[in-house]
BAFI-3210 file (N, C-alpha, C; in Angstrom, 3 decimals, decimal comma, padded with zeros to 6 digits):
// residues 269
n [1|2|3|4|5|6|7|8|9|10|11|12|13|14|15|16|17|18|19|20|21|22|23|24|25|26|27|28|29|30|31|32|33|34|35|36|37|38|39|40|41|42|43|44|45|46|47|48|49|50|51|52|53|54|55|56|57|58|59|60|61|62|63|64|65|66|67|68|69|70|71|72|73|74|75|76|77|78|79|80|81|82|83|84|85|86|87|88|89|90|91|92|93|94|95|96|97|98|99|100|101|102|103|104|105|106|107|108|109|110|111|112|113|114|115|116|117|118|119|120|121|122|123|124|125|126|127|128|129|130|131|132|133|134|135|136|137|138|139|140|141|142|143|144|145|146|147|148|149|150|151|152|153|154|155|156|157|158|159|160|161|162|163|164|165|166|167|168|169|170|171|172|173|174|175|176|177|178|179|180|181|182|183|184|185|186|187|188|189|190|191|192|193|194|195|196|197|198|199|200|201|202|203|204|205|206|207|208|209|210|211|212|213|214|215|216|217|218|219|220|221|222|223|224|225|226|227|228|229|230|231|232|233|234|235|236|237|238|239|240|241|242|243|244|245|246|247|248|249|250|251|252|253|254|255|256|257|258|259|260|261|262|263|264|265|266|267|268|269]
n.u [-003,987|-005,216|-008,028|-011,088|-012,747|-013,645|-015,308|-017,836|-016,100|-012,960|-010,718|-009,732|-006,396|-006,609|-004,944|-002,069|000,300|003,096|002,692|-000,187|-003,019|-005,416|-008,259|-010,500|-013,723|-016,500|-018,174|-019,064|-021,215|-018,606|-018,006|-016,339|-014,334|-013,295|-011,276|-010,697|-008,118|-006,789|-006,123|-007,046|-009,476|-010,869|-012,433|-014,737|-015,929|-017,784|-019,765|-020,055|-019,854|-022,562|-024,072|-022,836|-023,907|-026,664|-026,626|-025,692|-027,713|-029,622|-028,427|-025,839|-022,279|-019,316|-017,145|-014,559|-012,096|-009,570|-006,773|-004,799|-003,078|-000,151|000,926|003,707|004,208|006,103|004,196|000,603|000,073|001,725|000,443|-001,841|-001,270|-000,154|-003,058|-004,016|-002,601|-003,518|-005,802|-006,432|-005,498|-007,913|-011,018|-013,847|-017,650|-018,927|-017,991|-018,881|-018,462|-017,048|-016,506|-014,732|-013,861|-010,722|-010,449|-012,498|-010,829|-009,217|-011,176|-012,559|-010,594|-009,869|-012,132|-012,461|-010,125|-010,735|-010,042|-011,985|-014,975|-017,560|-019,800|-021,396|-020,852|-020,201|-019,940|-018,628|-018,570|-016,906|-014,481|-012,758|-010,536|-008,824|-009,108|-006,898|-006,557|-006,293|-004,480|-002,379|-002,134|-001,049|001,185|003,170|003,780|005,295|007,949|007,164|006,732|006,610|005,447|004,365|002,112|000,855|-000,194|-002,077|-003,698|-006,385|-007,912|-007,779|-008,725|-011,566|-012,152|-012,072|-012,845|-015,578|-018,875|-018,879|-020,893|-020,899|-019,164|-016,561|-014,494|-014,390|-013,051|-011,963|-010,158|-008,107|-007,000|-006,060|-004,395|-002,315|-000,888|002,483|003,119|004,733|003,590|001,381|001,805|003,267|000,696|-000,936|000,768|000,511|-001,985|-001,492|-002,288|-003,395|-006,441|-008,618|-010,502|-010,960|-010,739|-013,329|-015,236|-014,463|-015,799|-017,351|-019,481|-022,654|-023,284|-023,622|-023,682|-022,654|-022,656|-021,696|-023,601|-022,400|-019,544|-016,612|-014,154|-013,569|-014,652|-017,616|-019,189|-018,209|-017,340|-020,156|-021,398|-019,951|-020,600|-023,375|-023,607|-022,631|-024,054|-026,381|-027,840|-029,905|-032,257|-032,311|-030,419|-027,878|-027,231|-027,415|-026,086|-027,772|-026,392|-023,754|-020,564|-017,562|-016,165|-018,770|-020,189|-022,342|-024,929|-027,243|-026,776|-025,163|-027,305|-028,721|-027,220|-026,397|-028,801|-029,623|-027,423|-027,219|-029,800|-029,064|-027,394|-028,956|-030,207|-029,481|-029,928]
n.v [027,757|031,185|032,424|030,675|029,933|026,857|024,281|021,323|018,728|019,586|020,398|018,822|017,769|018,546|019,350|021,263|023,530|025,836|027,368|027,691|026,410|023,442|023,446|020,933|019,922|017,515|015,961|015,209|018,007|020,553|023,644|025,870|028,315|031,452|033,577|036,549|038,701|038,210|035,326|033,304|032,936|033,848|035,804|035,296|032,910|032,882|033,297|031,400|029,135|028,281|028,615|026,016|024,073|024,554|023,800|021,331|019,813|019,655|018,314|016,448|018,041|019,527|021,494|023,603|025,095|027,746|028,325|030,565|031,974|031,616|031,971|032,946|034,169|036,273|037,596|038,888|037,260|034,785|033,922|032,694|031,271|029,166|028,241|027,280|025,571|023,470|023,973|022,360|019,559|018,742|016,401|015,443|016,472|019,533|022,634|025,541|028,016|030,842|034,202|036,557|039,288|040,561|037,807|037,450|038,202|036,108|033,978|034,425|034,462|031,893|030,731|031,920|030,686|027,820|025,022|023,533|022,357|025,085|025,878|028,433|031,402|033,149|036,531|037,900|041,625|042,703|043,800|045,924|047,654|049,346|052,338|055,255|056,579|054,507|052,461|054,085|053,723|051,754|051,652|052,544|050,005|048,596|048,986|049,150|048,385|045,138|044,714|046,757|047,229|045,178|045,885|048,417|047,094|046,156|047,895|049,946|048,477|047,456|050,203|050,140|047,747|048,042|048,884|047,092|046,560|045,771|043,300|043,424|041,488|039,796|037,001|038,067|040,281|039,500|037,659|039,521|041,038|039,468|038,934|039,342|042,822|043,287|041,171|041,871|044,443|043,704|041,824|043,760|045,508|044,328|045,141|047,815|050,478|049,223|048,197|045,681|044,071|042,077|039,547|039,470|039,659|037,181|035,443|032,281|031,328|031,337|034,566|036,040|039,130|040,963|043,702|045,666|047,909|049,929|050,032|051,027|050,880|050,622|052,387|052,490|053,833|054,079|051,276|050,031|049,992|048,970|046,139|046,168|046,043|043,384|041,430|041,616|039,566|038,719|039,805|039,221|038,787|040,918|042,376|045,123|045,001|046,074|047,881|046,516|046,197|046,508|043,839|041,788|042,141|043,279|041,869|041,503|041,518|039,036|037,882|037,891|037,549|034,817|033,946|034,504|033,724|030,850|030,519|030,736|029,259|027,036|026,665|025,195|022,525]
n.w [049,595|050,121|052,648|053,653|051,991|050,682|048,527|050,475|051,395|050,310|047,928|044,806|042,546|039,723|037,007|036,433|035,833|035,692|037,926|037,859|038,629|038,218|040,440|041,513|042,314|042,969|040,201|036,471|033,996|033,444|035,271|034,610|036,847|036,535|038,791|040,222|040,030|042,206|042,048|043,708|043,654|045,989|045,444|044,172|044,647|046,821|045,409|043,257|044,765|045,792|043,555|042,248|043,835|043,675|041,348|041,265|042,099|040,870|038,451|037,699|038,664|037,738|039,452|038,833|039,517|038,296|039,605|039,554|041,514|042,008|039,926|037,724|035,126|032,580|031,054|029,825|027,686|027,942|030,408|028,889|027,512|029,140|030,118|027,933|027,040|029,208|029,387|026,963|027,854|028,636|028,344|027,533|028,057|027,445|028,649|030,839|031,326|033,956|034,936|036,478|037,062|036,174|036,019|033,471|030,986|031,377|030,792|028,184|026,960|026,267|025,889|022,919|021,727|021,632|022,307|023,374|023,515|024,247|026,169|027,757|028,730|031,405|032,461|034,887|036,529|034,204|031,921|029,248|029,407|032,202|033,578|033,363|036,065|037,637|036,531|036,782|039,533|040,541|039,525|041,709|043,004|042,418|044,491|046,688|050,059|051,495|053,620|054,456|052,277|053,071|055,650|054,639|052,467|052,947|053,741|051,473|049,774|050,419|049,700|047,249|045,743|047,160|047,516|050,747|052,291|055,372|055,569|056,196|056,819|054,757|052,885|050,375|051,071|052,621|050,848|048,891|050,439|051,073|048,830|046,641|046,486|044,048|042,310|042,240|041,100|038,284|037,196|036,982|035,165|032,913|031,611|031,416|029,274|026,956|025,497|025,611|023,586|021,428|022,264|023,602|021,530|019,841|021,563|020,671|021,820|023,759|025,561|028,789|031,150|033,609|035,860|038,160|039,836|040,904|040,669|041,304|040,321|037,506|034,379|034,069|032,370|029,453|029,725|029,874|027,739|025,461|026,320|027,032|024,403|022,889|024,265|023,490|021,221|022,807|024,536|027,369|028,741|030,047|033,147|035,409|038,403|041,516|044,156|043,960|043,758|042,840|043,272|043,977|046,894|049,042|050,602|049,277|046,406|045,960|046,115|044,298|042,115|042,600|041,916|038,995|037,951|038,287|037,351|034,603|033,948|033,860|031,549|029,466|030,516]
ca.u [-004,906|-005,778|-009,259|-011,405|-013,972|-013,664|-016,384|-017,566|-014,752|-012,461|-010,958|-008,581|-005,727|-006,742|-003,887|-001,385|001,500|003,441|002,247|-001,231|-003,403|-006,793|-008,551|-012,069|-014,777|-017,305|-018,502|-020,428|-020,872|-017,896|-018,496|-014,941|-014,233|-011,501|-011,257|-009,919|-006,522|-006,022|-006,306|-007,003|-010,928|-011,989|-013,411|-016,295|-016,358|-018,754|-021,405|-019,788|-019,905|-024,021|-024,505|-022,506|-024,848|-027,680|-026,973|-025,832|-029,045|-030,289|-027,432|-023,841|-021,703|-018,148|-016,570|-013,183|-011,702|-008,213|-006,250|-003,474|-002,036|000,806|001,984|004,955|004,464|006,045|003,224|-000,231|-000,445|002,728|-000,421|-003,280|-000,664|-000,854|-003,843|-004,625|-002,269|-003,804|-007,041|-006,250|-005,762|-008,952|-011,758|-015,420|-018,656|-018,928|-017,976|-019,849|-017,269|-017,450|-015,456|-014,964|-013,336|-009,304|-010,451|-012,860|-010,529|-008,494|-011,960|-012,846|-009,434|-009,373|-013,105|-011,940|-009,266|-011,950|-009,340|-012,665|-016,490|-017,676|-021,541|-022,240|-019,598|-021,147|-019,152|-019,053|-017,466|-015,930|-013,692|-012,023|-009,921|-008,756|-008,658|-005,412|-005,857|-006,464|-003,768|-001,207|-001,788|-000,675|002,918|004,175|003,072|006,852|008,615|006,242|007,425|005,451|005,034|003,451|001,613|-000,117|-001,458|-002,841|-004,275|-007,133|-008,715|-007,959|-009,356|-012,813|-013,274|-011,799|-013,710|-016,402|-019,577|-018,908|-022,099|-020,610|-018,057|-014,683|-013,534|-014,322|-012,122|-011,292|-009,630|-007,149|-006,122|-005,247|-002,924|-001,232|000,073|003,515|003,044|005,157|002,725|000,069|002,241|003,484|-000,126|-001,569|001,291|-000,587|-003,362|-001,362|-002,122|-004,044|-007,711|-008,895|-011,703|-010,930|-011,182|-014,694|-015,645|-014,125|-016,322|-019,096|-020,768|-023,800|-022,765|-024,281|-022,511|-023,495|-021,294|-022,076|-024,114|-021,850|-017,940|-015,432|-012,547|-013,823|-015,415|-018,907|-020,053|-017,506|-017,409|-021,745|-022,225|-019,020|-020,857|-024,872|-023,996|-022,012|-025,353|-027,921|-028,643|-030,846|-032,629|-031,933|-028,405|-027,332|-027,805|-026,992|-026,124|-027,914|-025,601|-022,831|-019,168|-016,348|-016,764|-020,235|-020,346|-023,580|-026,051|-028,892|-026,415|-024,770|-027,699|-029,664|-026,051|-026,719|-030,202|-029,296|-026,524|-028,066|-031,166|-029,010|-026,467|-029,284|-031,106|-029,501|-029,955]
ca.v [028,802|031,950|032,422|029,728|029,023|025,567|022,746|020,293|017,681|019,706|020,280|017,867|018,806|017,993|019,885|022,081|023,631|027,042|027,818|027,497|024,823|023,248|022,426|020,590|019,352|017,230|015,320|015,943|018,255|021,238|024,600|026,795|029,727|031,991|034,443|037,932|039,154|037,632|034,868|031,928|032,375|034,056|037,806|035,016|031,401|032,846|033,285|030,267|027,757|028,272|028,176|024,760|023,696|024,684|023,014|019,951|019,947|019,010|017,708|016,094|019,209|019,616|022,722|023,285|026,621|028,342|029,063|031,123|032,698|031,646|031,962|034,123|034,760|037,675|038,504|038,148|035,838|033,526|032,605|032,353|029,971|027,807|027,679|026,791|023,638|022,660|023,235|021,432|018,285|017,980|016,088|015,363|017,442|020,898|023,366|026,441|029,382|032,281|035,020|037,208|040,925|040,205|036,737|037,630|038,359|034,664|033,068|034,862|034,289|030,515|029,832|032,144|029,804|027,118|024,378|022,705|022,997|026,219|026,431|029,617|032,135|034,386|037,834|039,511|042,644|042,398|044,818|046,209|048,376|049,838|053,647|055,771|056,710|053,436|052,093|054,470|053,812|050,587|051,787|052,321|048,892|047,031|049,460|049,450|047,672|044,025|045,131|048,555|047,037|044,097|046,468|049,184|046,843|045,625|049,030|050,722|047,613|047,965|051,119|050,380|047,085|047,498|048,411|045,926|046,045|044,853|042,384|043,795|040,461|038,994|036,459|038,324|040,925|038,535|037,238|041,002|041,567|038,127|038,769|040,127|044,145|042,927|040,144|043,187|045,102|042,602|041,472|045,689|046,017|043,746|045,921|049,296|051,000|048,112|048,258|044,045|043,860|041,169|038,197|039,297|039,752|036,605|034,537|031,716|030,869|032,791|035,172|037,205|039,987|041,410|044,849|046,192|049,592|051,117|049,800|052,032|050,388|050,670|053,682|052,187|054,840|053,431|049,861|049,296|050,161|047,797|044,424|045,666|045,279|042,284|040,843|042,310|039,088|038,479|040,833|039,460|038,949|041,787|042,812|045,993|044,607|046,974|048,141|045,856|047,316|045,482|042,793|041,392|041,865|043,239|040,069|041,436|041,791|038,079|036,800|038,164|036,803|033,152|033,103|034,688|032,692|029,690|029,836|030,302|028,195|025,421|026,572|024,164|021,105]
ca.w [049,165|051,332|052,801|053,671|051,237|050,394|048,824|051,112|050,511|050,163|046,363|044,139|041,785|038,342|036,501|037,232|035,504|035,587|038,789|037,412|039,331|038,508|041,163|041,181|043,004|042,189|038,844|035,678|033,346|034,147|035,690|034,678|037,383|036,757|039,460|040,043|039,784|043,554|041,739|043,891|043,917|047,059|044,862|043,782|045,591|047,355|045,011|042,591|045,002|046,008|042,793|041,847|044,505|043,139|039,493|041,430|042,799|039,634|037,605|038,504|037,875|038,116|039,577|038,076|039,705|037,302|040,786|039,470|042,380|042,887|038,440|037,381|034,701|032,299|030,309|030,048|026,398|028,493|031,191|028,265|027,093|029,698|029,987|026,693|027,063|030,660|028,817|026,065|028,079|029,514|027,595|028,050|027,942|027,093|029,786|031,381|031,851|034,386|034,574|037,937|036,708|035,557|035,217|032,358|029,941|030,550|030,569|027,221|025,597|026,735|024,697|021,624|021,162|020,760|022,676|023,843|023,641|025,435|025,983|027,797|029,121|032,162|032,766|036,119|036,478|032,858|031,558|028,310|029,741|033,719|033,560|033,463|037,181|037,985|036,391|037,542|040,733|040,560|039,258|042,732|043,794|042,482|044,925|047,876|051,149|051,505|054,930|054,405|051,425|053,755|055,916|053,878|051,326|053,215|053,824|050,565|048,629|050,798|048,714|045,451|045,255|047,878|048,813|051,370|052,931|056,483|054,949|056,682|057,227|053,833|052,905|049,313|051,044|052,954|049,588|048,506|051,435|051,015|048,012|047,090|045,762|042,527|041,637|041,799|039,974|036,950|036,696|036,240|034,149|031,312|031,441|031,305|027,836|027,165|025,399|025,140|022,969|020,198|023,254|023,913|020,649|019,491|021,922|020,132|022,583|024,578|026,634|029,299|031,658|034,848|035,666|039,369|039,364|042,083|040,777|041,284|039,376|035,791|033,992|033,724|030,751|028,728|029,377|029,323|026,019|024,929|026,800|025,952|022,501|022,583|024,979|022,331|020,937|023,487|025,631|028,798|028,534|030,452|034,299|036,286|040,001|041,962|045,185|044,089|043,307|041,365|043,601|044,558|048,373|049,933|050,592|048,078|045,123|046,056|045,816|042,596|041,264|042,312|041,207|037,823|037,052|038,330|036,321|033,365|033,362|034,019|030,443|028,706|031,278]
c.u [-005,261|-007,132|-009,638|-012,755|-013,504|-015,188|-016,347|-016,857|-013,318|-012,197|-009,967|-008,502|-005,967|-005,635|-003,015|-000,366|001,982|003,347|000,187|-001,928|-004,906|-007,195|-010,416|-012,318|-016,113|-017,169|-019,363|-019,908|-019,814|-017,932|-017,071|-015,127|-013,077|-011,811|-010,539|-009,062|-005,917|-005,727|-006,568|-008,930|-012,040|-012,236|-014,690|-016,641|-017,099|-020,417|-021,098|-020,076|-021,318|-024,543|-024,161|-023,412|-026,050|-027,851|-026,415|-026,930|-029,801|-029,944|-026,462|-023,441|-020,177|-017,943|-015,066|-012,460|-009,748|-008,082|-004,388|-002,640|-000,603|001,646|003,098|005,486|004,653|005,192|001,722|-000,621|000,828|001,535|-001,506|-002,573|-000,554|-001,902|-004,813|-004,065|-003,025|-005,057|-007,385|-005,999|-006,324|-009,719|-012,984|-016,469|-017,895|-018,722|-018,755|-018,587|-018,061|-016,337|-015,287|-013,696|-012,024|-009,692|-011,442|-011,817|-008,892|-009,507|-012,621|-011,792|-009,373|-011,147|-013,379|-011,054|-009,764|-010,976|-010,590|-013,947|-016,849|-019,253|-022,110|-020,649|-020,630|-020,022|-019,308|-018,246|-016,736|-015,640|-013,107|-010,754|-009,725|-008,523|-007,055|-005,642|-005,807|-005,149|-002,315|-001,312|-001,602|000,994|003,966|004,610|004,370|007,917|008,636|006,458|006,397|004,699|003,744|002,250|000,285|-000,777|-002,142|-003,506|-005,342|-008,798|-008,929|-008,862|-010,681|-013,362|-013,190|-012,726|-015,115|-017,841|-019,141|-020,213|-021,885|-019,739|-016,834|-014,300|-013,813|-013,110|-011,049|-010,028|-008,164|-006,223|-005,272|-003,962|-002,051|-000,603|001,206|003,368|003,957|004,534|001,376|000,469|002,517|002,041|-000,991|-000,709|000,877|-001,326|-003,089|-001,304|-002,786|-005,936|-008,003|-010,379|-011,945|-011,275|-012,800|-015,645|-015,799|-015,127|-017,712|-019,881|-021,598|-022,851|-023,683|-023,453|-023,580|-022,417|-022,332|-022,757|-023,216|-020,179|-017,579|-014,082|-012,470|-014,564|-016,227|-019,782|-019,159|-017,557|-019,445|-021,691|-021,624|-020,225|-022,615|-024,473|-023,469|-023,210|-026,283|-028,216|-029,970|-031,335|-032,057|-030,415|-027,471|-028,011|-026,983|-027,007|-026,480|-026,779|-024,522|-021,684|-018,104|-016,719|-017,878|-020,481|-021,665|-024,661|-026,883|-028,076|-025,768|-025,718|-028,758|-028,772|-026,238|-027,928|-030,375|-028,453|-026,830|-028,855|-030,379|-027,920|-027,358|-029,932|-030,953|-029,526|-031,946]
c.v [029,709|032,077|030,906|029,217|027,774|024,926|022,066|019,338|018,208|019,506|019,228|018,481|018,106|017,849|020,952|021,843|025,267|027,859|028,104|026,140|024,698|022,729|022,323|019,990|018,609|016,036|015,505|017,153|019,643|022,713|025,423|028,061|030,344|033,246|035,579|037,970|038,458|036,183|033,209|031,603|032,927|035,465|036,335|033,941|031,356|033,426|031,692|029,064|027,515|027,731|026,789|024,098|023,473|024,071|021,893|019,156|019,313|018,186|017,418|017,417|018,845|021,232|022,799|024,960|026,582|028,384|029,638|032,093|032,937|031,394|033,395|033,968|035,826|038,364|037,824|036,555|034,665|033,081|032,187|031,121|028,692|027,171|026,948|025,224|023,267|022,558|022,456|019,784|017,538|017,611|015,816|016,278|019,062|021,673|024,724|027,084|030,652|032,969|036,415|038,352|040,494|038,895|036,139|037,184|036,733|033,861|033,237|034,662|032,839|029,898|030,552|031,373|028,500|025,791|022,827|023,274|024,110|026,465|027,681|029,998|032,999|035,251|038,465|040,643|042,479|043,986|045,099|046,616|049,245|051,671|054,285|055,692|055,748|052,792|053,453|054,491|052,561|050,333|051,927|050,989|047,754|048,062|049,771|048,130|046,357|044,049|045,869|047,925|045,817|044,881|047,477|048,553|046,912|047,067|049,928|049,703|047,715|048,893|050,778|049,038|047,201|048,693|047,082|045,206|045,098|043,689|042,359|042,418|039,474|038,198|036,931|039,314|040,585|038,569|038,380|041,210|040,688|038,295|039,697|041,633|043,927|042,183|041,395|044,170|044,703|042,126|043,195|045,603|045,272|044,216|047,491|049,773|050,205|048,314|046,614|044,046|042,290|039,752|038,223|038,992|038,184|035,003|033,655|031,331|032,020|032,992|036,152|037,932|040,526|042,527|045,179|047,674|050,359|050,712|051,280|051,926|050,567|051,651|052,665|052,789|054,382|052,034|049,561|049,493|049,415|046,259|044,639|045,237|044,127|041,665|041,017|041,116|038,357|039,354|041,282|039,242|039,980|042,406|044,165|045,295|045,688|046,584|047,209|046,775|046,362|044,193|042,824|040,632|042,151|042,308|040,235|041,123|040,141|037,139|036,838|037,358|035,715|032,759|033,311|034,017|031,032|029,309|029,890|029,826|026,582|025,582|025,092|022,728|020,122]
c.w [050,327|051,667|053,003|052,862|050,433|049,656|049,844|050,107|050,218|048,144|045,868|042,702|040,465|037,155|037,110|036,498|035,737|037,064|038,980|037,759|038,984|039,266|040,734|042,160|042,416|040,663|037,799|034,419|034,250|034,341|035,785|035,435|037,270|037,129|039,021|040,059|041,155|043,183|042,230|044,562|045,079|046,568|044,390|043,906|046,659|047,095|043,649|043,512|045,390|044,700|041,781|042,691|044,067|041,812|040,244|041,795|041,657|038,696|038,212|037,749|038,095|038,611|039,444|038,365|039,202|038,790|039,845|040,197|042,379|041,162|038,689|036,617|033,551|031,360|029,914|028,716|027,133|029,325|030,384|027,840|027,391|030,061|029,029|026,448|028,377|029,737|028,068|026,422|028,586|028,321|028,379|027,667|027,889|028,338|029,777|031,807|032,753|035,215|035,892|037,395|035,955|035,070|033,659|031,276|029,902|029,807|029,275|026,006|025,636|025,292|023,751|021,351|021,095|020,784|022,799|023,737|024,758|025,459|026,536|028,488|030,216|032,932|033,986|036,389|035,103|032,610|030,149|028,317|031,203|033,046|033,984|035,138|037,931|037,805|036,682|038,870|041,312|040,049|040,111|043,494|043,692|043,273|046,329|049,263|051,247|052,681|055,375|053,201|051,856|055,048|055,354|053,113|051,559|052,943|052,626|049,349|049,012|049,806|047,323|045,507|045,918|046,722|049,608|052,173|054,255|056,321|055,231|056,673|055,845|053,215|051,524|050,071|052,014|052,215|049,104|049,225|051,374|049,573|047,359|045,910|044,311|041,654|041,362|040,562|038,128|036,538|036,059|035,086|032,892|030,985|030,987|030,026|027,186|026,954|025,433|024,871|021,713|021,415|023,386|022,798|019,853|019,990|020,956|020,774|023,489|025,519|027,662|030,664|032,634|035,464|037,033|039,131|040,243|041,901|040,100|040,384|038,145|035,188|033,531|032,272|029,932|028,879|029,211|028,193|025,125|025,123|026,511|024,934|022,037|023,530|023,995|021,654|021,544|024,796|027,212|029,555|029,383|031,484|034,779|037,496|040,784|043,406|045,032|043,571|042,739|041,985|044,377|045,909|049,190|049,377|049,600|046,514|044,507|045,651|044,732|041,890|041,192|041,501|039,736|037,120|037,115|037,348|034,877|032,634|033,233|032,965|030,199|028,660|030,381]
res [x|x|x|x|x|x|x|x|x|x|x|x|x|x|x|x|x|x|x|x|x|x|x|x|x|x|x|x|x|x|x|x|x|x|x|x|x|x|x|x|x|x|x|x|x|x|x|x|x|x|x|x|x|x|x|x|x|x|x|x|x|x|x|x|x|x|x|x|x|x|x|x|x|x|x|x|x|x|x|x|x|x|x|x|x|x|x|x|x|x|x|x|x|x|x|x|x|x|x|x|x|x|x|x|x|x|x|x|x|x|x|x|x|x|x|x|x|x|x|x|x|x|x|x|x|x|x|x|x|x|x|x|x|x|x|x|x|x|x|x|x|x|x|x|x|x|x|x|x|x|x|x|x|x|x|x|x|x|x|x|x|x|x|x|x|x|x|x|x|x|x|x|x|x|x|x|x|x|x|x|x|x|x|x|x|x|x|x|x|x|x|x|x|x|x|x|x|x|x|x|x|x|x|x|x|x|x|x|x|x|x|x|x|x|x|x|x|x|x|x|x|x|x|x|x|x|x|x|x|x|x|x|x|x|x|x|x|x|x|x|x|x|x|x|x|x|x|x|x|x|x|x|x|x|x|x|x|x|x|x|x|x|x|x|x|x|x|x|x]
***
């Protein structure tokens, strides 16, 4: 895995197929993370793992992070697929899903397909849809040298995901440059042309969503008014991250995140 955020203990491999690995930490009831498009966890293992902390603190938990880095492959319902058999062969208590931007819409299609009990789903950065210029500028990306593509990433991802709020060396943006400009590309290209609304829609269990006030990656006036109204059965269901941007890097926005998702993943303890 790139970056170094780890659990103490280090993690262990639960499942794993396709290129698709669960790893976990811990015991209890289970705490599903499925990261961003880098996909091996470091856009939000560093506000997920405070807060597995914080509900172990009170409860045995499990932490059970999707690492799909290192899949290939060709389309996005071939990886919901596997994860619907990997998920399918876990048992036990009800799980707690959360969903870090691209990895929304596995962690939304994984408890519409209703494989296993799903008690709350929590959205960060969630999406429907990437904008045209967004997504064409991800069309040069299977032609683009791995070279030229590992150093430019670091700096152009700063803006497209940041505020960074002093963060240059964050470990998400590592993960970005490590991986190969075709895996960036083949994973956009699922998204290109591409509205996904029926996964979100489809979810039964509570949900609540937290969309950065300052991201750059997603037309914001178009996607809030999609995730208020799918939040609307309950007031508080739905946060603006002040100064945060696709991903949730400056310290104030990191840590409204823990104490929000904290307090309400522990309702139902």
């Amino acid at each position: 895995m790139n970056g170094a955020m780890v659990p103490s203990g280090g993690w262990q491999t639960l499942d794993a197929k396709g290129g698709v690995v669960l790893r976990t930490a811990g015991q209890g009831a289970p705490l599903v993370v499925f990261p961003g498009m880098e996909g091996d966890g470091q856009s939000c293992l560093h506000m997920a793992l405070p807060v597995w902390n914080d509900l172990a603190n009170t409860r045995e938990r499990q932490l059970v992070l999707v690492d799909y880095a290192e899949e290939q492959h060709p389309t996005l319902s071939a990886l919901i697929e596997t994860l619907i058999e990997l998920f399918g062969n876990l048992s036990g208590p009800a799980l707690s899903f959360w969903g870090q931007s691209f990895g929304n819409l596995l962690a939304a299609s994984i408890a519409a397909a209703d494989v296993l009990p799903v008690d709350r789903v929590a959205l960060v950065s969630p999406f429907t849809q990437l904008p045209k210029v967004t997504q064409a500028a991800t069309v040069p990306l299977s032609i683009t040298p791995a070279a030229l593509y590992k150093i430019t990433t670091p700096t152009v991802g700063r803006w497209i995901f940041g505020p960074v709020d002093g963060n240059l060396d964050h470990p998400f943006f590592a993960s970005l440059a490590a991986m190969a400009p075709v895996t960036v590309a083949r994973r956009a290209g699922w998204l290109r042309g591409q509205r996904f609304v029926d996964p979100f829609l489809q979810i039964q269990a509570p949900v609540k969503v937290w969309l950065g006030e300052r991201d750059r990656l997603i037309e914001l006036d178009d996607e809030r008014p999609f995730f208020e109204a799918l939040t609307r059965r309950r007031s508080d269901q739905f946060t603006m991250v002040p100064g945060s941007g696709h991903v949730a890097l400056p310290a104030r926005s990191v840590e409204l995140l823990r104490r929000e998702i904290s307090a309400w993943l522990s309702e139902r303890d």
